[in-house]
ChimeraX commands (.cxc) that place a marker at each C-alpha (Angstrom):
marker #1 position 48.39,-18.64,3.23 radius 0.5
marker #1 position 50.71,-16.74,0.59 radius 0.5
marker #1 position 51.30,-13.39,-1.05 radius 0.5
marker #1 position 48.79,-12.51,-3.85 radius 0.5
marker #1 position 48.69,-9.82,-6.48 radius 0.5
marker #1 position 45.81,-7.01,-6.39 radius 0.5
marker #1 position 44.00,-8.72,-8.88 radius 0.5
marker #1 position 43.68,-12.07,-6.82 radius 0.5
marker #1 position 42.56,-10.57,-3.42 radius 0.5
marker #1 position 40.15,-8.55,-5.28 radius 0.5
marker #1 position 38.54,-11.84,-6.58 radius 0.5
marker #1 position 39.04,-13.11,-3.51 radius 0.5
marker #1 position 37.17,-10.20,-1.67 radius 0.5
marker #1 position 34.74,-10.42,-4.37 radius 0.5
marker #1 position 33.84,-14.63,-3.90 radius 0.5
marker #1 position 32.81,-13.27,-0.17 radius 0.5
marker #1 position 31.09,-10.32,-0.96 radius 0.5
marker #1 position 28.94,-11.96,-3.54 radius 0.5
marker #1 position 28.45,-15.01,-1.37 radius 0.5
marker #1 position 25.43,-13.55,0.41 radius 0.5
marker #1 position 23.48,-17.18,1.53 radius 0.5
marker #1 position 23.53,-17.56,4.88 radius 0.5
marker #1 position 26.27,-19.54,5.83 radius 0.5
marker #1 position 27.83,-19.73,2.81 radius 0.5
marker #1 position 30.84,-17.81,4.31 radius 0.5
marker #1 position 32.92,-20.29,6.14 radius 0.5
marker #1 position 35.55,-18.99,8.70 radius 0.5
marker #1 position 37.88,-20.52,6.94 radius 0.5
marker #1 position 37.13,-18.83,3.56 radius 0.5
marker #1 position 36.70,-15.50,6.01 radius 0.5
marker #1 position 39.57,-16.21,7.62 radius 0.5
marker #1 position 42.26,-16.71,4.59 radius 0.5
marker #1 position 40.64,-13.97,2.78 radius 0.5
marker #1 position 42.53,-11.97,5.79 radius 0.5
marker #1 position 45.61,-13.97,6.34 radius 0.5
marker #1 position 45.91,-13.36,2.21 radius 0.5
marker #1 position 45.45,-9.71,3.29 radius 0.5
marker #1 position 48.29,-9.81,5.77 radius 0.5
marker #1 position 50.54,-11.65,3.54 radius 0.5
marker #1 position 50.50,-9.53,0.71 radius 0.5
marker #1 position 50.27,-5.49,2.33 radius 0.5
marker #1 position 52.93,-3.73,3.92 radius 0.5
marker #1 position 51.32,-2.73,7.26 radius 0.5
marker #1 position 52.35,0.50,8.78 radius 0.5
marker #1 position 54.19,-1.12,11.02 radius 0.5
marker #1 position 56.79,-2.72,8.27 radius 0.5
marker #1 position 57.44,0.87,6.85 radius 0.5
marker #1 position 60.32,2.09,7.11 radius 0.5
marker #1 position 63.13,3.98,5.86 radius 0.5
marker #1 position 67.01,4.64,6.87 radius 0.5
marker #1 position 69.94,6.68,5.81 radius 0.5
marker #1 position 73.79,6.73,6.07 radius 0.5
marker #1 position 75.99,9.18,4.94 radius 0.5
marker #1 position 79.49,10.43,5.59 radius 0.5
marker #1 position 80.08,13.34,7.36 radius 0.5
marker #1 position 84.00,14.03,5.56 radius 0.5
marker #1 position 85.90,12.90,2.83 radius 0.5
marker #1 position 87.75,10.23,2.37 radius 0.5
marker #1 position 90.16,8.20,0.53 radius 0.5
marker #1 position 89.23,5.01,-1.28 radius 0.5
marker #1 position 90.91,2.59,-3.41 radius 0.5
marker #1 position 88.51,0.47,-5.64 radius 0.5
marker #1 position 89.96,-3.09,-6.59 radius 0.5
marker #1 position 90.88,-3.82,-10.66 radius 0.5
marker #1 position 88.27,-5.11,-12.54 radius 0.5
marker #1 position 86.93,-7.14,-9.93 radius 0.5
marker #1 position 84.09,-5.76,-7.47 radius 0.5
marker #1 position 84.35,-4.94,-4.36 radius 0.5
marker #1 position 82.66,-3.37,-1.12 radius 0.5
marker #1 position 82.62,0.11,-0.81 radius 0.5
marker #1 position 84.10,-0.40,3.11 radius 0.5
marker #1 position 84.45,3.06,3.97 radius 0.5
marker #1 position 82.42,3.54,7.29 radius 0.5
marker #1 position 79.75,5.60,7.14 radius 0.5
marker #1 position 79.85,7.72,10.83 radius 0.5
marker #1 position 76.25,9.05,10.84 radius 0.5
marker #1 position 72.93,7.39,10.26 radius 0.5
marker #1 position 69.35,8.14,10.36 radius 0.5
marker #1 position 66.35,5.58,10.77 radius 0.5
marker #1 position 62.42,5.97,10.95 radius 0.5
marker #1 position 60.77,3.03,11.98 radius 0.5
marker #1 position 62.13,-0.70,12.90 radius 0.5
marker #1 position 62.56,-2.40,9.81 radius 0.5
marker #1 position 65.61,-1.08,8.74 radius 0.5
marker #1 position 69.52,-1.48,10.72 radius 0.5
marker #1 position 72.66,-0.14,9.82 radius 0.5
marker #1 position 76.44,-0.98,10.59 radius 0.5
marker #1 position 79.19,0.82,9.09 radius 0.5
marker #1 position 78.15,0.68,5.65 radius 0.5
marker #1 position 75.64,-1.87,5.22 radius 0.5
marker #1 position 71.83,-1.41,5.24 radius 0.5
marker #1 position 69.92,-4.91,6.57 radius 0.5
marker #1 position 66.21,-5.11,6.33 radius 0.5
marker #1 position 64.65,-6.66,9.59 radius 0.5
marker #1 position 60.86,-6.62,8.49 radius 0.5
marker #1 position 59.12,-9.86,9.40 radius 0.5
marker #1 position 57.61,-10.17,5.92 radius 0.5
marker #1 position 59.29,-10.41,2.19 radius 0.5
marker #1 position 58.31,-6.62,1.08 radius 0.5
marker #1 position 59.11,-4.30,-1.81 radius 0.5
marker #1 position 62.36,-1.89,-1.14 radius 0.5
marker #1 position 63.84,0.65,-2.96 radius 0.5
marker #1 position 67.64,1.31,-2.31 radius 0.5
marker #1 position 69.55,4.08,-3.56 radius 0.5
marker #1 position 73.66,5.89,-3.52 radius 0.5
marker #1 position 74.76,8.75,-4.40 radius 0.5
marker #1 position 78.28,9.58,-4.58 radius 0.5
marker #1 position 80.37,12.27,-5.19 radius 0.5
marker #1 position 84.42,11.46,-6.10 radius 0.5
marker #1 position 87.60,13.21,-7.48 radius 0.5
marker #1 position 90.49,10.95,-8.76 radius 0.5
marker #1 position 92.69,10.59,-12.06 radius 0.5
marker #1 position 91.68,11.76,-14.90 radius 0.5
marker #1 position 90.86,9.56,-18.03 radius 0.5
marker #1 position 89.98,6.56,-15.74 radius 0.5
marker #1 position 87.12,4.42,-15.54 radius 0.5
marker #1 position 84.95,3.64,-12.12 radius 0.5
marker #1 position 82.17,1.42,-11.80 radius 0.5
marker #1 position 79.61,1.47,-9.04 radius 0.5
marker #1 position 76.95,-0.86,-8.14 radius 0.5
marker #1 position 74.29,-1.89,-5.50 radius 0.5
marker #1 position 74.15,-5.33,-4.01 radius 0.5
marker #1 position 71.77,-7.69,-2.04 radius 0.5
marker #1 position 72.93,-10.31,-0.29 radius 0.5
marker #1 position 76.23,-9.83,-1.43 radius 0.5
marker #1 position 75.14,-10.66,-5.10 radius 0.5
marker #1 position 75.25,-7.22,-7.08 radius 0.5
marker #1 position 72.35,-6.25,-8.84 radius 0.5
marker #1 position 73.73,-5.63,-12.28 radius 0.5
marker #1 position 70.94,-3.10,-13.67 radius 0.5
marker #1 position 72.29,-0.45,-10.85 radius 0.5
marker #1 position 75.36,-0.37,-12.88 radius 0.5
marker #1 position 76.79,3.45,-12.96 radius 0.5
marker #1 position 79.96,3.95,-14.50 radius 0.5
marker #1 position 82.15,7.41,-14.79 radius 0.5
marker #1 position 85.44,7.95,-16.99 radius 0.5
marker #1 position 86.83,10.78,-15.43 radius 0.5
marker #1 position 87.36,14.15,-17.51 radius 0.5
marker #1 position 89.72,15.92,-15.04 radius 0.5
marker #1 position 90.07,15.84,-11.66 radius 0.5
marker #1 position 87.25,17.93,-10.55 radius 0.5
marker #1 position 84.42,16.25,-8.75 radius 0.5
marker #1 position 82.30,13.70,-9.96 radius 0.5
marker #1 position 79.08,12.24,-8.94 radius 0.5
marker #1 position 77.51,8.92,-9.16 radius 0.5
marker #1 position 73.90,7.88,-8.76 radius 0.5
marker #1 position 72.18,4.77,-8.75 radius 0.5
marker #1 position 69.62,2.79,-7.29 radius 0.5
marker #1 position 67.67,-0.44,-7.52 radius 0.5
marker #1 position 64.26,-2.29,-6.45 radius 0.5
marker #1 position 64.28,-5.34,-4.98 radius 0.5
marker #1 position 62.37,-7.46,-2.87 radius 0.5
marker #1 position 63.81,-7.76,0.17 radius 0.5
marker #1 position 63.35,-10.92,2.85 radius 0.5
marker #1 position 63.90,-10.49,6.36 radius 0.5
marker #1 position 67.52,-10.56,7.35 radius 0.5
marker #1 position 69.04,-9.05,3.83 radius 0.5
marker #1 position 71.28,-6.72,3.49 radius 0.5
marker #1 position 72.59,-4.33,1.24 radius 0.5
marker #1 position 75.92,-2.23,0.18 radius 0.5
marker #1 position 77.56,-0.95,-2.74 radius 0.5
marker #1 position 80.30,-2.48,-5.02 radius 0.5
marker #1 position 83.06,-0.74,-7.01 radius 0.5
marker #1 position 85.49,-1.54,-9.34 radius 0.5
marker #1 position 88.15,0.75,-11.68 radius 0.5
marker #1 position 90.26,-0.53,-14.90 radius 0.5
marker #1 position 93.52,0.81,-12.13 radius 0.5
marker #1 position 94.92,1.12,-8.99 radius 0.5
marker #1 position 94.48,5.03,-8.46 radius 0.5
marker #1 position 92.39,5.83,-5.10 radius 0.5
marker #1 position 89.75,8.38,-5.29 radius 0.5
marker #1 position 88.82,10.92,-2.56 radius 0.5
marker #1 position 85.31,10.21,-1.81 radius 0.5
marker #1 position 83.86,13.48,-0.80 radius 0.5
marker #1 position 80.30,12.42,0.05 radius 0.5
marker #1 position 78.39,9.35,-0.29 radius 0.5
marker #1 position 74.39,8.99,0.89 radius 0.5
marker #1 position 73.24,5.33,1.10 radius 0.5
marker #1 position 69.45,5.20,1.60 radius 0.5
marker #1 position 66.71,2.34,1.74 radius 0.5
marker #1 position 62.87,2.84,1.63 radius 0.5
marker #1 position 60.22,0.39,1.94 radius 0.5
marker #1 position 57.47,0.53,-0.97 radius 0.5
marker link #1:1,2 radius 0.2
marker link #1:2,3 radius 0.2
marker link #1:3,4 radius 0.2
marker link #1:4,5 radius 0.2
marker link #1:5,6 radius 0.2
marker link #1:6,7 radius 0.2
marker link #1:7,8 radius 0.2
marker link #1:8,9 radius 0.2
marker link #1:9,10 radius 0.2
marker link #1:10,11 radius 0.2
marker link #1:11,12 radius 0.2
marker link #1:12,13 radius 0.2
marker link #1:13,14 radius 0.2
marker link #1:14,15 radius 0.2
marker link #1:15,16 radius 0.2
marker link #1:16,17 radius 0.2
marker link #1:17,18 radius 0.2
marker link #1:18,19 radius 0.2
marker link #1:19,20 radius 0.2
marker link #1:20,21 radius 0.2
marker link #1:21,22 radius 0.2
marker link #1:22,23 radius 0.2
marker link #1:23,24 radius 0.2
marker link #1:24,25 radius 0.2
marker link #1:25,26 radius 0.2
marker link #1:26,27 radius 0.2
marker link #1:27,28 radius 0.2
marker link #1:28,29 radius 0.2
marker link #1:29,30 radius 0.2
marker link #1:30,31 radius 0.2
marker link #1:31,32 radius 0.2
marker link #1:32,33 radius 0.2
marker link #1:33,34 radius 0.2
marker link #1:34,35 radius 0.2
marker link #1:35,36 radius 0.2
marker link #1:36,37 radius 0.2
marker link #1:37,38 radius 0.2
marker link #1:38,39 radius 0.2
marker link #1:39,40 radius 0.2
marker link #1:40,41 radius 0.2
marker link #1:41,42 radius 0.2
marker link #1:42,43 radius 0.2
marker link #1:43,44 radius 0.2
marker link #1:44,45 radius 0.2
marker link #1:45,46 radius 0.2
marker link #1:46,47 radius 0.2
marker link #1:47,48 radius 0.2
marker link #1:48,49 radius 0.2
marker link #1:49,50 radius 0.2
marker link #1:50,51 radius 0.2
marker link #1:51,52 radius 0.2
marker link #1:52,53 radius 0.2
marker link #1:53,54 radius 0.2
marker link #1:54,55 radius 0.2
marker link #1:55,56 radius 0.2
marker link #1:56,57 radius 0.2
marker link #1:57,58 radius 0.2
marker link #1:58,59 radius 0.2
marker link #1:59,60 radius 0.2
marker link #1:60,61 radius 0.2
marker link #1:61,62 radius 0.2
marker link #1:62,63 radius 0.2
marker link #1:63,64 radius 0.2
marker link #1:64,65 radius 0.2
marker link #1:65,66 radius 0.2
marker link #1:66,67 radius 0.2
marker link #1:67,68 radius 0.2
marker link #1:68,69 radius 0.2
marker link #1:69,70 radius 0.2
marker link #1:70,71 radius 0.2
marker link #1:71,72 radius 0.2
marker link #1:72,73 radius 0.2
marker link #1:73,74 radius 0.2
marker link #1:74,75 radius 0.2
marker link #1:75,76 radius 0.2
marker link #1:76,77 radius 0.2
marker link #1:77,78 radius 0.2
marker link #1:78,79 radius 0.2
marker link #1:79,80 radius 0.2
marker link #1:80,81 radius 0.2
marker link #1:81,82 radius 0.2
marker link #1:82,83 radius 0.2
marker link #1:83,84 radius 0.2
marker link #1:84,85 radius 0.2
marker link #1:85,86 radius 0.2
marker link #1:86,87 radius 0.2
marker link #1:87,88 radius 0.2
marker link #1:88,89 radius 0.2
marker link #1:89,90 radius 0.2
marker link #1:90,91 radius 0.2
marker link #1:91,92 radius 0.2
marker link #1:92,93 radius 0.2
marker link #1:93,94 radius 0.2
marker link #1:94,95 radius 0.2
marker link #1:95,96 radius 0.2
marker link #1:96,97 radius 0.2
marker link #1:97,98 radius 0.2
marker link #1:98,99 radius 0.2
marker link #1:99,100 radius 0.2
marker link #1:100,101 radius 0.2
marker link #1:101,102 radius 0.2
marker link #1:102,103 radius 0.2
marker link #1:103,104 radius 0.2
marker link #1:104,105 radius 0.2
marker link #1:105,106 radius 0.2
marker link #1:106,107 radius 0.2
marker link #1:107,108 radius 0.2
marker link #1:108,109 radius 0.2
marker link #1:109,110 radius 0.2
marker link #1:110,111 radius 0.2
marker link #1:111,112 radius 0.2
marker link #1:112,113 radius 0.2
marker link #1:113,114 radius 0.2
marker link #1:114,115 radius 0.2
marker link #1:115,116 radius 0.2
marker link #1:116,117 radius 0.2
marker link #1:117,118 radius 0.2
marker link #1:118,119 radius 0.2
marker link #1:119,120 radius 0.2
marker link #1:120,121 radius 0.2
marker link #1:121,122 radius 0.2
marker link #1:122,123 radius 0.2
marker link #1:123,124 radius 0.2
marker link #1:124,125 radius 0.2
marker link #1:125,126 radius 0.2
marker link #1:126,127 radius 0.2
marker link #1:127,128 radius 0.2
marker link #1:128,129 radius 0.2
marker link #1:129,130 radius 0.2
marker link #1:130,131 radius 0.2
marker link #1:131,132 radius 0.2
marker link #1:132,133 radius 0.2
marker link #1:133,134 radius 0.2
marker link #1:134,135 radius 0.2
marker link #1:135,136 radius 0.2
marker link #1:136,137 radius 0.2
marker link #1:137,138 radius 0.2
marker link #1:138,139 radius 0.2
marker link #1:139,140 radius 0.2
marker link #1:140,141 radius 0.2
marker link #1:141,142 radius 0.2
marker link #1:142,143 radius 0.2
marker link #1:143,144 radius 0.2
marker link #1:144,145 radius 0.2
marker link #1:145,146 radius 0.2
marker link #1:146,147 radius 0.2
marker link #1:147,148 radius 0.2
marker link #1:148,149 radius 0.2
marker link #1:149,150 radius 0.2
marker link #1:150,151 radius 0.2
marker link #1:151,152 radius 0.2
marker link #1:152,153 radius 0.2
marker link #1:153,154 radius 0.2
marker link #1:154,155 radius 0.2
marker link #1:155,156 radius 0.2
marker link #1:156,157 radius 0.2
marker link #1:157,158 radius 0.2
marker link #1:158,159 radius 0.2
marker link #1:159,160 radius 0.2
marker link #1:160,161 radius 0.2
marker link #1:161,162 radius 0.2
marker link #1:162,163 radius 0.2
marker link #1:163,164 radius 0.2
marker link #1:164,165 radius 0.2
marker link #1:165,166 radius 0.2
marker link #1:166,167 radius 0.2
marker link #1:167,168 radius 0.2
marker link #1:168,169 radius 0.2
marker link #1:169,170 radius 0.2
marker link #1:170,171 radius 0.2
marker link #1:171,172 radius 0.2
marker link #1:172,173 radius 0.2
marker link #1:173,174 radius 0.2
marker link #1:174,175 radius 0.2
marker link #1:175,176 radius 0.2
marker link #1:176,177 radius 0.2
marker link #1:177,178 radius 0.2
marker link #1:178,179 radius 0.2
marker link #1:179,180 radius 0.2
marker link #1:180,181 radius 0.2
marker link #1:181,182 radius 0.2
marker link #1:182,183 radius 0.2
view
């Protein structure tokens, strides 16, 4: 069988209901009516959520104009539920269905003033582009970053964030929360 929308297992649901002959139902008709159902619902078991965070600062250099992984390692994780693992500082998804996620960062930096910092979130190692966040410094004072994204997620992908300056200057990260939710 395959995903559906609302709309289509309704209609679905409603071909059975309506179909009140005896034996009009088939098992078959029965029967992919459910496996539709199955298909298309994140079951309780598929939720899940997870967490990582640093628990001090430190110091980053983003690459020139060109993205790159955030590869600071995040010491300290949290996880509910099984459909979510975490290494360093990449989120996977391990749910045994395609399902919605929602994945968000929040970051909070000093570096040179007057400079330029770009931040994004990526699947699959292919940054989503509309979780762009960018930040030209005013000072050196803290700054903070936020951005987040919703995907669909299938089993095995992974997730992490990208960043990129217009120069060489390392920031001092001073926290950074990486979180992913299932929808």
């Amino acid at each position: 069988m395959a995903v559906q929308t609302r709309v289509q297992l309704q209609n679905k649901s409603a071909t059975v209901q309506n179909e009140t002959v005896a034996n009009a139902n088939t098992a078959l008709r029965v029967g992919g009516l459910f496996d539709d159902f199955a298909d298309s619902v994140t079951l309780n078991g598929e939720r899940g959520l997870t967490s990582l965070y640093l628990d001090s600062s430190v110091s980053y250099t983003p690459s020139i104009s060109t993205e790159k992984v955030v590869d600071v390692a995040m010491l300290e994780w949290q996880s509910f539920g099984s459909v979510f693992s975490s290494s360093e500082y990449t989120i996977t998804y391990n749910g045994t269905i395609s399902a919605p996620i929602r994945i968000s960062a929040q970051l909070t930096f000093a570096g040179v003033n007057n400079r330029r910092y770009s931040f994004w979130i990526a699947q699959d190692g292919n940054i989503i582009r509309q979780s762009l966040s960018e930040n030209t410094t005013q000072g050196t004072h803290n700054h903070v970053i936020c951005t987040e994204a919703f995907v669909v997620a299938n089993t095995g992908s992974y997730f992490e964030i990208y960043a990129s300056s217009n120069d060489s200057n390392s920031i001092n990260i001073k926290t950074l929360s990486f979180a992913a939710f299932t929808i």
